[in-house]
C-alpha positions as CSV (number, residue, x, y, z in Angstrom):
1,X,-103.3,306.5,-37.2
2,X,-102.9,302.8,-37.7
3,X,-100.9,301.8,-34.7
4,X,-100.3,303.5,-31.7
5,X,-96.5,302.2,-30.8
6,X,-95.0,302.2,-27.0
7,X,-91.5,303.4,-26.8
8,X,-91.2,302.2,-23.5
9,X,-91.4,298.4,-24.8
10,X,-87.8,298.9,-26.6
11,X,-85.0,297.0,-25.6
12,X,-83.3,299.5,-22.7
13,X,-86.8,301.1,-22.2
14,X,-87.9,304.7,-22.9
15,X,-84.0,306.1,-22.2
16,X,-82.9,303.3,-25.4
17,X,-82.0,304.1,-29.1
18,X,-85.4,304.3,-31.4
19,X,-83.1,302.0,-33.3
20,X,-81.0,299.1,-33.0
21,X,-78.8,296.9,-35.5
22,X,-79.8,292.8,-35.3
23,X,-76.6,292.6,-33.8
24,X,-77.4,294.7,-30.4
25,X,-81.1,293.3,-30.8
26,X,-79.6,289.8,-30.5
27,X,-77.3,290.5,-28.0
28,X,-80.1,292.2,-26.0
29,X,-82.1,288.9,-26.5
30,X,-80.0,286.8,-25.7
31,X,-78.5,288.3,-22.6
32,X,-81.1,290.9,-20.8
33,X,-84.6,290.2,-22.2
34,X,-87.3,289.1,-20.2
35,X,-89.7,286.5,-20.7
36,X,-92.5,288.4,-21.7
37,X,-90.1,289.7,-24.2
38,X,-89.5,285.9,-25.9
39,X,-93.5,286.1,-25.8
40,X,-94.1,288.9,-28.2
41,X,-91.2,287.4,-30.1
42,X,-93.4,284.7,-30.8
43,X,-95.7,287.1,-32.7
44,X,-92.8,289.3,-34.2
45,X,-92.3,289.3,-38.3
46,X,-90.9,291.5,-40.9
47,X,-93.0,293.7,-42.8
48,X,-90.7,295.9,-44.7
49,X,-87.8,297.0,-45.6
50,X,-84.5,295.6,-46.6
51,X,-84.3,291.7,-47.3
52,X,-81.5,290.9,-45.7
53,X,-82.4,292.4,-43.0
54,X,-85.9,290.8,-42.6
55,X,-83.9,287.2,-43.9
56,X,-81.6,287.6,-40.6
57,X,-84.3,289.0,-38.1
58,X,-86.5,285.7,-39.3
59,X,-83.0,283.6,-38.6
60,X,-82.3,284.9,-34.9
61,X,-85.8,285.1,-34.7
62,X,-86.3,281.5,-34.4
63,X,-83.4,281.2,-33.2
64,X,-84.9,283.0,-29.8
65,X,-87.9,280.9,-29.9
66,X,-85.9,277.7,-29.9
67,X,-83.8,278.2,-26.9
68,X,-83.8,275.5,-24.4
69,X,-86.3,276.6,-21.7
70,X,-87.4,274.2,-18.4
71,X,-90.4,273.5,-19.0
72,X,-92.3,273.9,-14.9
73,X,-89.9,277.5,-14.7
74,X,-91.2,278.7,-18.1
75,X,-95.2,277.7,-17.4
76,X,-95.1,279.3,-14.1
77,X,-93.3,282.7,-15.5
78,X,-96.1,282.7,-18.8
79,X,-99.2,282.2,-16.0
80,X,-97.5,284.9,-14.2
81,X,-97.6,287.2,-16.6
82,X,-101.3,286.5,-17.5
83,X,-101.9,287.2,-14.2
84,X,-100.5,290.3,-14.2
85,X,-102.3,291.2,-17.5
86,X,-105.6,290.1,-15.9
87,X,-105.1,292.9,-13.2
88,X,-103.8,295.8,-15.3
89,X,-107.1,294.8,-16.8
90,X,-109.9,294.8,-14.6
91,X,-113.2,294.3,-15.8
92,X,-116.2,295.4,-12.8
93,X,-119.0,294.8,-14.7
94,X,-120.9,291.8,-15.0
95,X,-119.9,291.2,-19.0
96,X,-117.0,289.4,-20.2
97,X,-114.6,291.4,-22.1
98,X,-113.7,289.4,-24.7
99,X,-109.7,289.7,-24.5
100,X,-108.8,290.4,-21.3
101,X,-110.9,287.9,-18.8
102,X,-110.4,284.1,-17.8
103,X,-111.6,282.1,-21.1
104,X,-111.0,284.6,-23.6
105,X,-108.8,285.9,-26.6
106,X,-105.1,286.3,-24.3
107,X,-105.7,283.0,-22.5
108,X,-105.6,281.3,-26.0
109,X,-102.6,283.8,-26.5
110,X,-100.6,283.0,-24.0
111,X,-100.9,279.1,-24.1
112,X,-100.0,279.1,-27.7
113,X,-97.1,281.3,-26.5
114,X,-95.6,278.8,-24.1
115,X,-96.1,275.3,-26.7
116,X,-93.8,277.4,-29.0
117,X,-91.6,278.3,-26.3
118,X,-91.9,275.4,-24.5
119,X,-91.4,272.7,-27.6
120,X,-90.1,274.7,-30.7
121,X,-86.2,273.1,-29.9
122,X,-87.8,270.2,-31.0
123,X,-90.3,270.7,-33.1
124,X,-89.1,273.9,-35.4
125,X,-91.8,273.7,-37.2
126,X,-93.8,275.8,-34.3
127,X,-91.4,279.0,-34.9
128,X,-93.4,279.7,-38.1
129,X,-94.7,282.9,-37.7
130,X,-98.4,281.7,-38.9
131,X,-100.7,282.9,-36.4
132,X,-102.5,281.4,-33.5
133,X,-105.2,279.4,-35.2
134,X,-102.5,277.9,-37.4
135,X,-100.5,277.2,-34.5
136,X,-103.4,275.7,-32.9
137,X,-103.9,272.9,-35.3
138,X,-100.3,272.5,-35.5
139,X,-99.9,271.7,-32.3
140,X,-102.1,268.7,-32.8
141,X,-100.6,267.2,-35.2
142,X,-97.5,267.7,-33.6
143,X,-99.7,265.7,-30.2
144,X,-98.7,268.4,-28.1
145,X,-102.7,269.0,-27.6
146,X,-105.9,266.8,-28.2
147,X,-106.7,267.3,-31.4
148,X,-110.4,267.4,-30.2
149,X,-109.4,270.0,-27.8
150,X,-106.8,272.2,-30.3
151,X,-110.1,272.1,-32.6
152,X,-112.6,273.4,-29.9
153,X,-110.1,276.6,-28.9
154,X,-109.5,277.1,-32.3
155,X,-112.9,277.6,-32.9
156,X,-113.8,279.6,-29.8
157,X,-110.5,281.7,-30.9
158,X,-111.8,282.5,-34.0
159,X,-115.5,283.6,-32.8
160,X,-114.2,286.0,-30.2
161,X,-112.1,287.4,-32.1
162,X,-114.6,287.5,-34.9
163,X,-117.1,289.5,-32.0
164,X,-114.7,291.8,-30.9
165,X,-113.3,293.1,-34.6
166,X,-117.3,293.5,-34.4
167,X,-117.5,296.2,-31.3
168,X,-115.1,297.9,-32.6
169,X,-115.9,298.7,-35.8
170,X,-119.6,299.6,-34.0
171,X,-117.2,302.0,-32.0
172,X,-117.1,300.1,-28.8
173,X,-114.4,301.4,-26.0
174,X,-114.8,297.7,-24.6
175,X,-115.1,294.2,-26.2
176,X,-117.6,293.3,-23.7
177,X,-120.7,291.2,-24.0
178,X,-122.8,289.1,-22.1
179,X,-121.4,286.3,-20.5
180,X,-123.9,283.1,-21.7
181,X,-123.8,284.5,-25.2
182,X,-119.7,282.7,-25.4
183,X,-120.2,280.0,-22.6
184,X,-118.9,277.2,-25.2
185,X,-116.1,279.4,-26.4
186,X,-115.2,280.1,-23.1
187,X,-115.5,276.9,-21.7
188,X,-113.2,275.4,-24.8
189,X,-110.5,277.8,-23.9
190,X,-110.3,277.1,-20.3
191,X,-110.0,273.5,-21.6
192,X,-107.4,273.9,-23.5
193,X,-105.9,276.8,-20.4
194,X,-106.1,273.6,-17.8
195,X,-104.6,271.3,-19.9
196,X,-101.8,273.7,-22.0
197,X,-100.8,275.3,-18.5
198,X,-101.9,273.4,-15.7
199,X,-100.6,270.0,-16.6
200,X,-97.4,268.4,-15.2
């Protein structure tokens, strides 16, 4: 098994049709989605299948991420979701998992989420489907983040991801290590959290 996939996610849930034509999938979009719905669209691509399919799913697809959104509405609804991540994944030990707490993989995650959501209308460069690192530096250029600071995450990205594809190929049930052994990586990405998220 290469993927475990959750039917539930589907547009109209678990009750929904396994599949849907890019009409219905752009209606649903469009009129019912949720936020955290745009979110994973931000991470969404083709992978097989017919062309013209893929060539219209890639269309709408940006097309999603370059609605216009207000800006204070959609940070509040993208740090409310992480907050609600956070607690569906509670870590009682005195490690830091890697993904799931304050300063790690989904808090790099989510703020690259909301600068596409948040600035793609303008800048459509940011619907480019070229992963978070990319996006990163992108963002720089674009000045929507320090470039100094887009560097440092990027970085810090990259290691704890680079540690956790490491626990679990050693079998690991938990991306988990000790805390002082990613205190710059985790320090970068609450950087670039306070200023991404907290900023007005």
């Amino acid at each position: 098994m290469l993927y475990e996939t959750d039917l539930r996610l589907r547009p109209d849930g678990a009750g929904g049709l396994l599949v849907s034509s890019l009409a219905a999938f752009r209606d649903y979009q469009n009129q019912h989605a949720q936020l955290w719905e745009h979110q994973a669209i931000t991470r969404a691509r083709f992978v097989a299948g017919d062309p013209d399919i893929g060539a219209g799913f890639e269309r709408f697809r940006a097309e999603i991420l370059r609605q216009k959104r207000d800006p204070v509405t959609l940070r509040r609804e993208v740090a409310a979701m992480r907050q609600k991540m956070l607690v569906a994944h509670p870590n009682r030990t005195q490690r830091f998992d890697l993904k799931h707490d304050r300063g790690g993989i989904i808090d790099v995650e989510f703020a690259v989420q909301y600068l596409v959501l948040g600035h793609a209308r303008r800048h459509e460069e940011l619907t480019g489907n070229i992963g978070n690192l990319a996006l990163l530096k992108l963002a720089a250029r674009l000045g929507l983040v320090k470039q100094p600071l887009a560097q440092a995450a990027h970085d810090a990205y990259r290691r704890l991801r680079q540690l956790q594809h490491g626990l679990r190929l050693q079998g690991e049930q938990y991306a988990r290590i000790a805390p002082e052994a990613v205190a710059n990586e985790r320090a970068a990405v609450r950087e670039l959290w306070k200023e991404v998220m907290e900023h007005e």
